[in-house]
C-alpha distance (Angstrom), angle and dihedral (degrees) to the residues before:
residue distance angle dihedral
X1 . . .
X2 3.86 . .
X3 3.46 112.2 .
X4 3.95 112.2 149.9
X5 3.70 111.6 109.5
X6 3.51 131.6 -172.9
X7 3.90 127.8 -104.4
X8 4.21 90.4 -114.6
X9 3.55 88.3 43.8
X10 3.48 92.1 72.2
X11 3.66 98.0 69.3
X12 3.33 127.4 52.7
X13 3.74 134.8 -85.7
X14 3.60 123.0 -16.1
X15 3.89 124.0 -134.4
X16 3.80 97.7 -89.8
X17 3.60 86.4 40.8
X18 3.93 96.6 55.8
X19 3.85 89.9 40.4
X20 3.76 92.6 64.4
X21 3.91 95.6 49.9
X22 3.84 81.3 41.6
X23 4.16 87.5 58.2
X24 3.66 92.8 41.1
X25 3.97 97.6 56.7
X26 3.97 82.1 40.9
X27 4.20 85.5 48.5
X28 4.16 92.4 50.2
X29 4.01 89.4 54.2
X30 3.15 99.3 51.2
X31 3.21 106.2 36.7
X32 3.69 82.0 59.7
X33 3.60 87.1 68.9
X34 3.40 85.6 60.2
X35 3.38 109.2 56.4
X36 3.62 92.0 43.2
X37 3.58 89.7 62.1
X38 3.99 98.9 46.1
X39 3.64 89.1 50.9
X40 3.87 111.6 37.8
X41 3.99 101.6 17.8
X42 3.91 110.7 41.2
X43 3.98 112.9 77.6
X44 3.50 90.1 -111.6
X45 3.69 116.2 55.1
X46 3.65 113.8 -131.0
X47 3.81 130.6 -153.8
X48 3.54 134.7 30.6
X49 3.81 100.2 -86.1
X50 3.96 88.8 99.2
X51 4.10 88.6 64.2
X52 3.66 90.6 56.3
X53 4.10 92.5 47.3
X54 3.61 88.1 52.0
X55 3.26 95.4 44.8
X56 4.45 90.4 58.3
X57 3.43 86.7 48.8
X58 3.65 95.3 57.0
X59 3.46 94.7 49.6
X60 4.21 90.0 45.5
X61 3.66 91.1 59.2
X62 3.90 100.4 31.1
X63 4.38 90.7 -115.2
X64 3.97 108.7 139.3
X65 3.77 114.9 -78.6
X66 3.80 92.1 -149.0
X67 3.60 99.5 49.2
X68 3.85 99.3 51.0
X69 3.67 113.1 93.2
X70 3.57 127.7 -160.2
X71 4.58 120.2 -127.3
X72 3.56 88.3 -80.5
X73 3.83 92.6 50.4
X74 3.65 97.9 -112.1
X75 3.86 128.4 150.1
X76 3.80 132.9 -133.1
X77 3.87 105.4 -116.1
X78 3.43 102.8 179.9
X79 4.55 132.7 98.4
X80 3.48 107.9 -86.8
X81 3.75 103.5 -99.1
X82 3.88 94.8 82.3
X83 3.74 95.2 53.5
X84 4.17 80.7 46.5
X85 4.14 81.2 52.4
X86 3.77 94.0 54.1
X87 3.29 98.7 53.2
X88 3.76 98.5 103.7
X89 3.87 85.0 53.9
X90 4.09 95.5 46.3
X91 3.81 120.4 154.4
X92 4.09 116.2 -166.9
X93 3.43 114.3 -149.1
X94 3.68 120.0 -107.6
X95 3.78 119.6 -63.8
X96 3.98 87.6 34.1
X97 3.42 132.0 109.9
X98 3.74 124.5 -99.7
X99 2.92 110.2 -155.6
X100 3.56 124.9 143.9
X101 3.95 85.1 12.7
X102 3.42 128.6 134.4
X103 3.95 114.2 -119.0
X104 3.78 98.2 -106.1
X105 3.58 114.2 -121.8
X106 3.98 76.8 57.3
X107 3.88 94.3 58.8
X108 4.36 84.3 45.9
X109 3.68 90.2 52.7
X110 3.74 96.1 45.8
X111 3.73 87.2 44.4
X112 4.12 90.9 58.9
X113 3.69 93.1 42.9
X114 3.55 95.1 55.1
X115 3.84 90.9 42.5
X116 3.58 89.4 57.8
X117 3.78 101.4 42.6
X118 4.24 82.2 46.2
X119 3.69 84.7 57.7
X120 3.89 97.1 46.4
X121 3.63 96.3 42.0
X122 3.87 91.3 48.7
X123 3.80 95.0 49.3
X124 4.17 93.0 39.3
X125 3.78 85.5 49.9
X126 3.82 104.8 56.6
X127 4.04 86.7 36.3
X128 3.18 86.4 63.8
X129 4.05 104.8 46.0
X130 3.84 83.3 53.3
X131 4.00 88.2 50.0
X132 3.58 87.2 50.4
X133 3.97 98.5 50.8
X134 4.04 90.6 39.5
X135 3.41 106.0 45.6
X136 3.96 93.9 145.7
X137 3.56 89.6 51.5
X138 4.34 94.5 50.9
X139 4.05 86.0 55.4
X140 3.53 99.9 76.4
X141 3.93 109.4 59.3
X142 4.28 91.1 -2.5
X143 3.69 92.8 168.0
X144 3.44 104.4 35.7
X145 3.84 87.8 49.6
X146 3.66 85.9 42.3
X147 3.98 84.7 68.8
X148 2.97 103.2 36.0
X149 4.27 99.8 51.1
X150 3.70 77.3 55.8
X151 4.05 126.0 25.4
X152 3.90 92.9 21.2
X153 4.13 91.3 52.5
X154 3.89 88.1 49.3
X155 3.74 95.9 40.7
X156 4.28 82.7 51.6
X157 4.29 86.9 53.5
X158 3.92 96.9 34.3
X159 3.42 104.1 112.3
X160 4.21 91.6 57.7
X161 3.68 82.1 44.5
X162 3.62 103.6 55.8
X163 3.79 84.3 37.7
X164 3.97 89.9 55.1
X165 4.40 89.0 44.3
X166 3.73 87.0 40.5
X167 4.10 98.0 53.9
X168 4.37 94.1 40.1
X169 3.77 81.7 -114.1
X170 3.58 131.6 156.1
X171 3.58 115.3 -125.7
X172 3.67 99.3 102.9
X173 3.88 93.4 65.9
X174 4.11 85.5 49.5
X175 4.10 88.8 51.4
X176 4.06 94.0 46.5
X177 3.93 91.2 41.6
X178 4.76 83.8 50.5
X179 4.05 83.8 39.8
X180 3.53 90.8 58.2
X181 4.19 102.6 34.8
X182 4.08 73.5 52.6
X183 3.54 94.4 52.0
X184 3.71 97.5 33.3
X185 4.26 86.9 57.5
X186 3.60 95.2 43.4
X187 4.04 85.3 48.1
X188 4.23 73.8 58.0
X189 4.48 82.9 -122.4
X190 3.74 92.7 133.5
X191 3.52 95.7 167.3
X192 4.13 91.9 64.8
X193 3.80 96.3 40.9
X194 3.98 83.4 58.9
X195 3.59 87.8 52.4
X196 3.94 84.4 51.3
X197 3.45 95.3 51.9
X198 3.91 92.1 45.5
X199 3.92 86.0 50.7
X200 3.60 91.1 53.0
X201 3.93 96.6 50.7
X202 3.98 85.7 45.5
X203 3.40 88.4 60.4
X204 3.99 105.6 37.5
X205 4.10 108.3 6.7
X206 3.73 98.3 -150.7
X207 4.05 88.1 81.8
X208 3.40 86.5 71.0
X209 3.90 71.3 93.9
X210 3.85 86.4 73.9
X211 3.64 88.7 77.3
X212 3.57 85.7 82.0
X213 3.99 89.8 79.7
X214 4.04 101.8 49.6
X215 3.96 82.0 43.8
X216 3.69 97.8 50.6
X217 3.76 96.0 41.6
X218 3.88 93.5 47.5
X219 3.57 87.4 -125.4
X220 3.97 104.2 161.9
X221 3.63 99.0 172.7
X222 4.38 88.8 52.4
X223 3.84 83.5 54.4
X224 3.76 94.9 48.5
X225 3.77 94.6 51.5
X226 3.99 84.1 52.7
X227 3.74 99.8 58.8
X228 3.67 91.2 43.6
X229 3.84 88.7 52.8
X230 3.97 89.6 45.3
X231 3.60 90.8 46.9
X232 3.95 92.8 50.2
X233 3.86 94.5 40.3
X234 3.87 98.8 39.5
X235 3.49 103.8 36.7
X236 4.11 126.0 5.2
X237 4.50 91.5 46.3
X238 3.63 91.1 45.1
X239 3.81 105.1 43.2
X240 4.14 84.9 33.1
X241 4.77 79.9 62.3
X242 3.29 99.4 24.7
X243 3.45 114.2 34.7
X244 3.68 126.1 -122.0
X245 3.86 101.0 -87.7
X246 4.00 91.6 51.9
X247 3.54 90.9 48.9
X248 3.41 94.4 55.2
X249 4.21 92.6 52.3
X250 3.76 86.9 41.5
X251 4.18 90.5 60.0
X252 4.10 87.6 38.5
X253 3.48 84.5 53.5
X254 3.42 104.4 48.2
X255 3.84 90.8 44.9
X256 3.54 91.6 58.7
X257 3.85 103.3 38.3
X258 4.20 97.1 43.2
X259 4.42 114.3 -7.0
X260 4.00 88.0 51.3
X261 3.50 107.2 47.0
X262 3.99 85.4 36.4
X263 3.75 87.5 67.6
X264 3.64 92.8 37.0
X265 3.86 94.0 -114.0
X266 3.84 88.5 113.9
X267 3.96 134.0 69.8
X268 3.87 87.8 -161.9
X269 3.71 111.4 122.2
X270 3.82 109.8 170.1
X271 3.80 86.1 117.0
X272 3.64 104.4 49.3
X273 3.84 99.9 83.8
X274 4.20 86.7 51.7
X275 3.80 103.5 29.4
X276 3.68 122.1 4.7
X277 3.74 112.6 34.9
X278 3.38 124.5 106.9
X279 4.21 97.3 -146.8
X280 3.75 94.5 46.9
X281 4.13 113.2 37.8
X282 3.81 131.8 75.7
X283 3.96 85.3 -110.4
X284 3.62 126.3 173.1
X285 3.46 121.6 158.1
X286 3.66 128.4 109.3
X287 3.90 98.1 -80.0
X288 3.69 86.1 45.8
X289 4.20 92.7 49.8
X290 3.39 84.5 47.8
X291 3.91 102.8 50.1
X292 4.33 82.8 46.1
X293 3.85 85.0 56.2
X294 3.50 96.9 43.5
X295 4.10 95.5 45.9
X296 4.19 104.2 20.5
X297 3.97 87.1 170.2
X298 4.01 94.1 87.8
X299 4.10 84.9 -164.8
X300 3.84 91.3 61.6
X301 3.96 99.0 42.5
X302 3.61 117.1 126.9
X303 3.76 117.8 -133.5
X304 3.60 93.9 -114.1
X305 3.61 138.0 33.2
X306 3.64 125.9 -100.9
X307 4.12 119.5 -97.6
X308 4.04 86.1 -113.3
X309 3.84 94.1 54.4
X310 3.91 92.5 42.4
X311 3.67 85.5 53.2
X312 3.72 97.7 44.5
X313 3.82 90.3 50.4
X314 3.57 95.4 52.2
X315 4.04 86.8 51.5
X316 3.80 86.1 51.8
X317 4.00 90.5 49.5
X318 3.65 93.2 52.8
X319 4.40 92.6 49.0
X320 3.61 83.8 45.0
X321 3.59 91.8 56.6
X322 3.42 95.4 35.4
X323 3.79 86.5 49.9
X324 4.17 89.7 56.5
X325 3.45 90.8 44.0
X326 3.77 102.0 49.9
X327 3.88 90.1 48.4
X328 3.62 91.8 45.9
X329 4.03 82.6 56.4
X330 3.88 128.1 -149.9
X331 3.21 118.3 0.4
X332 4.00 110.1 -88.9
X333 4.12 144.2 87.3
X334 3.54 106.7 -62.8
X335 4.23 126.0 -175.2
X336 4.03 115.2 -52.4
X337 3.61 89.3 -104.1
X338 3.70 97.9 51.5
X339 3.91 95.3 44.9
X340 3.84 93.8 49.9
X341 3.49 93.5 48.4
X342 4.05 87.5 49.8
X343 4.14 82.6 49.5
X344 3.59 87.0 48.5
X345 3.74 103.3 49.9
X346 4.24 85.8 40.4
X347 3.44 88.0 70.6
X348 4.03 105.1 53.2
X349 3.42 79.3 40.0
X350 3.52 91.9 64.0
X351 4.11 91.9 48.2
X352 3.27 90.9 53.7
X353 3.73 105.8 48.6
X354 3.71 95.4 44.0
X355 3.94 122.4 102.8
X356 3.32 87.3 -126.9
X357 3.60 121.1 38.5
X358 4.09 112.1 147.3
X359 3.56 128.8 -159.6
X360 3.45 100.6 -91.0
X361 3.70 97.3 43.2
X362 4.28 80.9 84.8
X363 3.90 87.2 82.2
X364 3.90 79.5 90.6
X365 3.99 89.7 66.2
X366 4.26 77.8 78.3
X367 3.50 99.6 94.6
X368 4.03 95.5 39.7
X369 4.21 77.8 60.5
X370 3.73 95.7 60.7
X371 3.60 99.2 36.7
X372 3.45 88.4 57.5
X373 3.88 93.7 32.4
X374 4.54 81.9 55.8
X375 3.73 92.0 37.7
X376 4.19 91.2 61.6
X377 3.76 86.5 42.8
X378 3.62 83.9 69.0
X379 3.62 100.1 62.3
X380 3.89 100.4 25.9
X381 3.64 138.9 57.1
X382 3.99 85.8 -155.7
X383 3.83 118.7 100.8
X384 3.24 98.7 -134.6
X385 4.12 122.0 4.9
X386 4.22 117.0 -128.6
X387 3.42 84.4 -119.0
X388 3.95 102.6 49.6
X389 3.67 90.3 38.3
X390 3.93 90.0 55.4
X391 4.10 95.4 51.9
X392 3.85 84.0 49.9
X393 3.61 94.7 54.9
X394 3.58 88.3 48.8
X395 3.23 89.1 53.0
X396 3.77 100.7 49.3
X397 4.13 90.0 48.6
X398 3.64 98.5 44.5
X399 4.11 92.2 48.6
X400 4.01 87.3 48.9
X401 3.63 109.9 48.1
X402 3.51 104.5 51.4
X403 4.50 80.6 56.2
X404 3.72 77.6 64.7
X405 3.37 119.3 111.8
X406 3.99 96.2 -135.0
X407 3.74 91.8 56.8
X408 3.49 103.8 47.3
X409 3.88 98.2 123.7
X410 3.83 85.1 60.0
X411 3.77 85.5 52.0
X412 3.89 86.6 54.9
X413 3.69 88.5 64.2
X414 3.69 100.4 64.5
X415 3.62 94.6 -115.2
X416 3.52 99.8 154.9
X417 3.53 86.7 79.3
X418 3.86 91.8 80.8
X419 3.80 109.2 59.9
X420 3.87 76.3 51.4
X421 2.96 101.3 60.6
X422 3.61 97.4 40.4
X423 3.48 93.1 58.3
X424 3.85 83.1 46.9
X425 3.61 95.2 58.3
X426 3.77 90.5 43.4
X427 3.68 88.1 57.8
X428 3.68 94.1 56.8
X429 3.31 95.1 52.5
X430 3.79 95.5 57.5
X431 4.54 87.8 61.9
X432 4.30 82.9 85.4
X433 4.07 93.1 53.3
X434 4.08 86.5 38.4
X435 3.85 89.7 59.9
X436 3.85 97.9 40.2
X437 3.82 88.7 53.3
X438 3.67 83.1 52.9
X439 3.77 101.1 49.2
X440 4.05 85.4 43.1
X441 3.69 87.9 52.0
X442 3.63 95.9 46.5
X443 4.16 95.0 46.1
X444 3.95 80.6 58.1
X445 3.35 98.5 51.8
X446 3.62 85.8 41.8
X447 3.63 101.0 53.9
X448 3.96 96.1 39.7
X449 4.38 88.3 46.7
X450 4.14 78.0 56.1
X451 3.80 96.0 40.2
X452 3.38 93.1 60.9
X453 3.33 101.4 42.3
């Protein structure tokens, strides 16, 4: 193990090092300014925000959730307990009544201060669980670490971030609600980090995916938590707003508009232009990669993918899984470390495996960073290895450029999906050093439990 450290090291940031968390803070408030503008000041709102606000005020004054659409035309797509959430920040379409309603660049600048603290609470949370169950490790280089569990991890994932804060999107609620099922089961409070993942599947459904971990780990308390959770969140806050009777159209409704045709069991298609087809969404998971492959010429893609690619991506979903799973090992509770990272990698997993997996949705690649960011703490004194800090640079290029403007057909091609999954694979490989570390760790204790006896 690596433990020599350098005199400066001992400190805390150096100069360059404190200007770049000096530019970031700087970056977050102003790009605020931004966002407000795109989506309350240009005459044609931008972002997604609008859905959401429609969305609360269907669910104030008892209107359909599903049918509401925001200027754009766009459709909330979400369970019901969001649009319950936004209710404080409802927006009535034109011609309605408002009020009791927030003026609306308001409800947009609560909505990106909340995002932001969601993020930062999130990350601070699970950097501190693995502070607490590390302590050893967080002596040597504290503050430096300190940053860089925290800033350095978002500054790895900020261009999904400022994606996520820049569209009025959701995704940073989804990665504080995984930071803190994360935290909560490396805290060893199984119960909450059930109630996590339930929150998380309330919010989005495709974590329902997440079940995977409780399952796999034979953790029975984890899976308790979560059907209290989906019990609260699916059925006692919604019928307890909306009544029983309107919850039950809302959940016909959103079977038929989005769960239905998702499956393929529907022929309703008011969501394809905005969500689900393949020539007209930010889209970059594996059956997306696979369409851009098959049809490069974004003018000649067909909305949806062929029956050979949707069969060859479910194939690939199943090894990937399989992949996870056998790396992970048989199924049972392993060490903190090993578990979280398992968490961890469940969760990009998840993006990448699911129909529909926009840019932005990559913000949940964060806590895959600072496992792996803790994991290399464990073996080196160094803050960040050559070799780490070159995948993460990778990382951070190849999620940028194709946002740029000048590559946008490349965009069109799902590409995003490969630094993911390179930094997926990576993270698999790293299960075989997790469980030496632990046998190492356990011989010690071994030995000094029998030298002192």
């Amino acid at each position: 193990m690596d433990t020599k450290t350098s005199d400066k090291d001992k400190f805390g940031l150096n100069g360059f090092e404190t200007v770049l968390v000096a530019v970031l803070f700087c970056f977050l408030l102003f790009f605020a300014d931004i966002v407000q503008i795109r989506s309350a000041f240009l005459s044609r709102v931008m972002g997604d925000a609008d859905c959401f606000f429609r969305a609360g005020w269907a669910a104030k004054v008892g209107k359909s959730i599903y049918e509401v659409t925001d200027p754009n035309g766009w459709h909330y797509n979400y369970p019901p307990l969001f649009a319950i959430a936004m209710i404080p920040l409802a927006d009535p379409p034109p011609g309605e009544s408002r009020d009791g309603c927030l003026p609306y660049p308001i409800s947009i600048s609560i909505f990106y201060k909340v995002s932001l603290l969601s993020l930062f609470f999130g990350v601070f949370s699970l950097a501190r669980a693995y502070e607490k169950q590390f302590p050893l490790m967080f002596e040597n280089l504290f503050v430096r670490k300190w940053y860089y569990l925290r800033i350095f991890a978002i500054v790895v994932c900020l261009s999904p971030i400022a994606h996520t804060l820049m569209r009025g999107q959701v995704n940073l609620f989804l990665l504080m609600m995984i930071c803190l099922a994360i935290a909560f089961q490396l805290s060893n409070k199984s119960f909450l980090s059930g109630i996590m993942i339930a929150g998380s599947i309330c919010l989005k459904v495709f974590p329902v995916f997440l079940l995977v971990v409780p399952v796999w780990r034979k953790d029975f308390k984890q899976l308790a938590g979560c059907l209290v959770g989906l019990i609260l969140g699916l059925g006692v806050i919604p019928v307890s707003v909306m009544g029983v009777e309107k919850t039950k159209t809302a959940y016909s409704d959103f079977y038929n508009v989005l769960i239905g045709p998702s499956l393929g069991l529907s022929g309703d298609n008011t969501r394809g232009v905005e969500l689900t087809n393949l020539n007209s969404t930010d889209n970059h998971s594996v059956l997306a990669f696979l369409h851009g492959i098959e049809h490069p010429d974004f003018s000649k893609k067909p909305a949806k993918p062929s029956l050979v690619i949707k069969i060859v991506q479910i194939l690939m979903s199943l090894l990937f899984l399989g992949w996870l799973l056998w790396s992970k090992g048989v199924p049972k509770k392993g060490s903190t470390m090993e578990d979280a990272h398992f968490f961890a990698l469940a969760s990009l997993l998840m993006v990448l495996i699911c129909p529909v997996s926009h840019s932005q949705y990559f913000v949940l690649a964060l806590p895959l960073v600072m496992s792996m960011l803790v994991f290399s703490w464990l073996n080196s004194a160094k803050v960040v290895s050559p070799w780490l800090g070159f995948l993460f640079l990778f990382y951070i290029v190849a999620n940028l450029l194709p946002l740029l403007p000048a590559f946008e057909n490349i965009k069109r091609m799902g590409v995003m999906f490969v630094p993911n999954f390179i930094l997926f694979v990576y993270g698999t490989t790293l299960f075989a050093s997790i469980k030496n570390n632990d046998k190492i760790a356990f011989e010690k204790a071994t030995a000094i439990n029998h030298s002192e006896a």
